[in-house]
C-alpha positions as CSV (number, residue, x, y, z in Angstrom):
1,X,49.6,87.4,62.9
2,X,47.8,83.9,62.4
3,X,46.1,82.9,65.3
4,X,46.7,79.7,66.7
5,X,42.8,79.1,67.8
6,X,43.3,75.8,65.1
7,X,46.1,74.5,66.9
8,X,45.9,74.6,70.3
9,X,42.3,73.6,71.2
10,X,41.7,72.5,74.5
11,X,39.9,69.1,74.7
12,X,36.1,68.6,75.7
13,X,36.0,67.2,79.0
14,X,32.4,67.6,81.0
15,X,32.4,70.7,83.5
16,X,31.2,68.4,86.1
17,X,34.4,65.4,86.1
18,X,36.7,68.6,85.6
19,X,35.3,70.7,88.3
20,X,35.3,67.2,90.7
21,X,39.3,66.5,89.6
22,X,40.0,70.1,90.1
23,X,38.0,70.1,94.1
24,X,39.8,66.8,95.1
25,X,43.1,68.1,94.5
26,X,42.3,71.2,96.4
27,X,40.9,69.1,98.9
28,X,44.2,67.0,99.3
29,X,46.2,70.2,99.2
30,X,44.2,70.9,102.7
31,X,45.0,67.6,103.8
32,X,48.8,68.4,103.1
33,X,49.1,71.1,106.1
34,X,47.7,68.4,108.3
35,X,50.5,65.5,107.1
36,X,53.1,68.0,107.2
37,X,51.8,69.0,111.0
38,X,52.8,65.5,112.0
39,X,55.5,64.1,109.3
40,X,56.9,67.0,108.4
41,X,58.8,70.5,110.0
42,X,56.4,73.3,111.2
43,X,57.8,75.4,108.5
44,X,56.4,73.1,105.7
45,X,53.4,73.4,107.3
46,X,53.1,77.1,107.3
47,X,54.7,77.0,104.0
48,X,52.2,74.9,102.5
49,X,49.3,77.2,104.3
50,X,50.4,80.5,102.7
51,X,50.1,78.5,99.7
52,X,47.4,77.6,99.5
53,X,45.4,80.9,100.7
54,X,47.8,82.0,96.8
55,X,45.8,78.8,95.4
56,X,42.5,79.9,96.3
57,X,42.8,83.7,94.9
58,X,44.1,82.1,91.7
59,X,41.7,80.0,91.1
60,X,39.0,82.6,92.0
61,X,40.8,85.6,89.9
62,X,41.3,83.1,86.7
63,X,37.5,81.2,86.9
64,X,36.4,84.8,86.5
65,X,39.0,86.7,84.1
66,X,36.2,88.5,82.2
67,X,34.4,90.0,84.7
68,X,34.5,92.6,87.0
69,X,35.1,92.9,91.2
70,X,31.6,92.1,92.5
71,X,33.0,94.8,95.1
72,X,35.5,96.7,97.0
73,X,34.8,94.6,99.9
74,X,35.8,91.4,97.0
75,X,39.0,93.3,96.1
76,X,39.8,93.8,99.3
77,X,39.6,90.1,100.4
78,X,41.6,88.6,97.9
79,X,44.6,91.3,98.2
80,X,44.7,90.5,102.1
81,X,44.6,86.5,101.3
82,X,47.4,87.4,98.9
83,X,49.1,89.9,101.5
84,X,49.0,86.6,104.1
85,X,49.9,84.1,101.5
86,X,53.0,85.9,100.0
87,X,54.4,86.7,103.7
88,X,53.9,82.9,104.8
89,X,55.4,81.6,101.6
90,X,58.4,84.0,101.5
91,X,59.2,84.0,104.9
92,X,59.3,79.8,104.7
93,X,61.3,80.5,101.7
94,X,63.8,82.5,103.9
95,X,64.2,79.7,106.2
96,X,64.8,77.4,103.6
97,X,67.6,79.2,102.7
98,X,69.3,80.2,105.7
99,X,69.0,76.6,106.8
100,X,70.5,75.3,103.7
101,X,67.8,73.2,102.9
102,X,68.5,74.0,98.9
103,X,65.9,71.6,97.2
104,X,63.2,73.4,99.3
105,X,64.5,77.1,98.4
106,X,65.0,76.0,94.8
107,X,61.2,75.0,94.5
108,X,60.0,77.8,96.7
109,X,61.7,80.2,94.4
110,X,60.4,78.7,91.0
111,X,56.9,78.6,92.8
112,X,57.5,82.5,93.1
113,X,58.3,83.1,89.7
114,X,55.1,80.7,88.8
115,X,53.0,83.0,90.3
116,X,55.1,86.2,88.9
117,X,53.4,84.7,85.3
118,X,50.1,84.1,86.6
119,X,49.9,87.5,87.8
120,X,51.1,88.5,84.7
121,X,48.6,86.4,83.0
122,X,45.7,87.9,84.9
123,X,46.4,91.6,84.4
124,X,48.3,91.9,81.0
125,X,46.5,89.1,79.3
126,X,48.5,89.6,76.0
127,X,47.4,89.0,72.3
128,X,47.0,85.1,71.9
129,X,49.3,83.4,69.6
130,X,52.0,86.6,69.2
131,X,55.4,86.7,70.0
132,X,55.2,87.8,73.9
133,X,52.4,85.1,74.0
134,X,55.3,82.2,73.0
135,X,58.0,83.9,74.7
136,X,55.8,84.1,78.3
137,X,54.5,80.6,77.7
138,X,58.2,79.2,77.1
139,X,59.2,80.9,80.4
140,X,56.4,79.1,82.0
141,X,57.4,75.4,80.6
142,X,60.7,76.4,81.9
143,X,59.8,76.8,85.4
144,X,56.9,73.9,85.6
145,X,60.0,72.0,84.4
146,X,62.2,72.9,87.1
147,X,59.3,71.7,89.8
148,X,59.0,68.7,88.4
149,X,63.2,67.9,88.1
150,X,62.7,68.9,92.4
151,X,59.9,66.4,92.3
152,X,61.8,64.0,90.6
153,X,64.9,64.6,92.6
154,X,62.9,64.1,96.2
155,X,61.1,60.9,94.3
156,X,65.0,59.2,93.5
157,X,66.8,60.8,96.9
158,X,63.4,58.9,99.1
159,X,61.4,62.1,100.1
160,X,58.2,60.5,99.3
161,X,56.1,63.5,101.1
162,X,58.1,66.3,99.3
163,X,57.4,64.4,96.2
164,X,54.2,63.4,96.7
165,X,53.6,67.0,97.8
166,X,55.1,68.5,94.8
167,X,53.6,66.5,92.0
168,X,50.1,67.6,93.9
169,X,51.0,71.4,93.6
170,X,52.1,71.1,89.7
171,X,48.7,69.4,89.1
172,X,46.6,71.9,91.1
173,X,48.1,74.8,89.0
174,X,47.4,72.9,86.3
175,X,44.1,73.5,86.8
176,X,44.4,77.3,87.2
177,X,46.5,77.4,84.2
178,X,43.5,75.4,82.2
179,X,41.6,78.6,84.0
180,X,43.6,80.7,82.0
181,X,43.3,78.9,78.8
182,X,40.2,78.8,78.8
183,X,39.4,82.7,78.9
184,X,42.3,82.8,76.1
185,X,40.6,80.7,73.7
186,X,37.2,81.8,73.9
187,X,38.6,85.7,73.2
188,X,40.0,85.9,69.7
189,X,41.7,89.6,69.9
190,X,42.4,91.5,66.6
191,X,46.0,90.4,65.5
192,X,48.4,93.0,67.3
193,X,45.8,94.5,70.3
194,X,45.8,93.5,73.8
195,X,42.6,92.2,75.3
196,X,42.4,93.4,78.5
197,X,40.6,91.7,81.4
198,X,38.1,93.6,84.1
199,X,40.0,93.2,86.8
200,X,41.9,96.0,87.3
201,X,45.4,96.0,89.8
């Protein structure tokens, strides 16, 4: 199959403006638990917490795709930032839904499945440009859309923090998914193989 290297080249932008776009997002991520400590429920708060422990190992399993665990003790770290994250993120994700709060539970669940693909990304990289390559992409538009019709639906309904909040996250995994680009177009596979990545599950 044709590879698409021609056609989907990622603009040139200095390593120094994107790593400083990329930091000041995180930072304001941070900043988020505190507003949602005093504007928002306590649930948010942990909510947003678990998330963003799941932030950090993303952004430090994708900056790194093609290289190995420095160490078990590495391994180890990220998997119990990941054990923490997922049970903050799900648990808030049960409240959401037993209080009925749908808007919340609708973008926790999309959030979910976003990291479902990421995951996938990481470990079962895929052959850039094939058929499973489109097909996981378009699922991934799919979902990023759905966040941003929640975003767009606490913008119109008033919920400036939830929207303010949920246009931040979209950006931030932005960044990880420009991570993942990144390590896809600088390995051109043989049409048909799958490049594997070091990191092992």
């Amino acid at each position: 199959m044709r590879s698409l290297r021609g056609e989907a080249k990622m603009p040139r932008v200095s390593p120094k403006l994107f790593s400083a776009v990329k930091y000041t997002l995180y930072a304001l991520l941070a900043f988020n638990i505190w507003l949602y400590m005093q504007h928002g429920t306590l649930n948010e708060a942990i909510d947003s917490f678990g998330w963003v422990l799941l932030l950090i190992v993303f952004e430090w399993e994708t900056r790194a795709l093609d290289q190995d665990y420095l160490n078990g003790w590495e391994k180890v770290a990220i998997w119990a930032l990941q054990l923490i994250g997922y049970g903050l993120a799900i648990n808030a994700t049960r409240v959401y839904f037993q209080s009925g709060e749908w808007a919340d539970f609708t973008n926790a669940v999309l959030w979910l499945l976003v990291c479902a693909t990421i995951i996938y990304d990481v470990f079962i990289p895929g052959d850039f440009g094939s058929s499973e390559w489109r097909i996981r992409n378009a699922i991934k538009i799919g979902l990023y859309l759905g966040l941003v019709a929640v975003a767009i639906y606490w913008g119109v309904t008033g919920d400036w923090l939830d929207f303010y909040d949920a246009m931040l996250w979209i950006l931030c995994f932005f960044m990880v998914e420009l991570n993942i680009f990144k390590y896809e177009e600088s390995h051109d596979p043989t049409p048909g193989s799958i490049p594997s990545t070091d990191r092992q599950a």
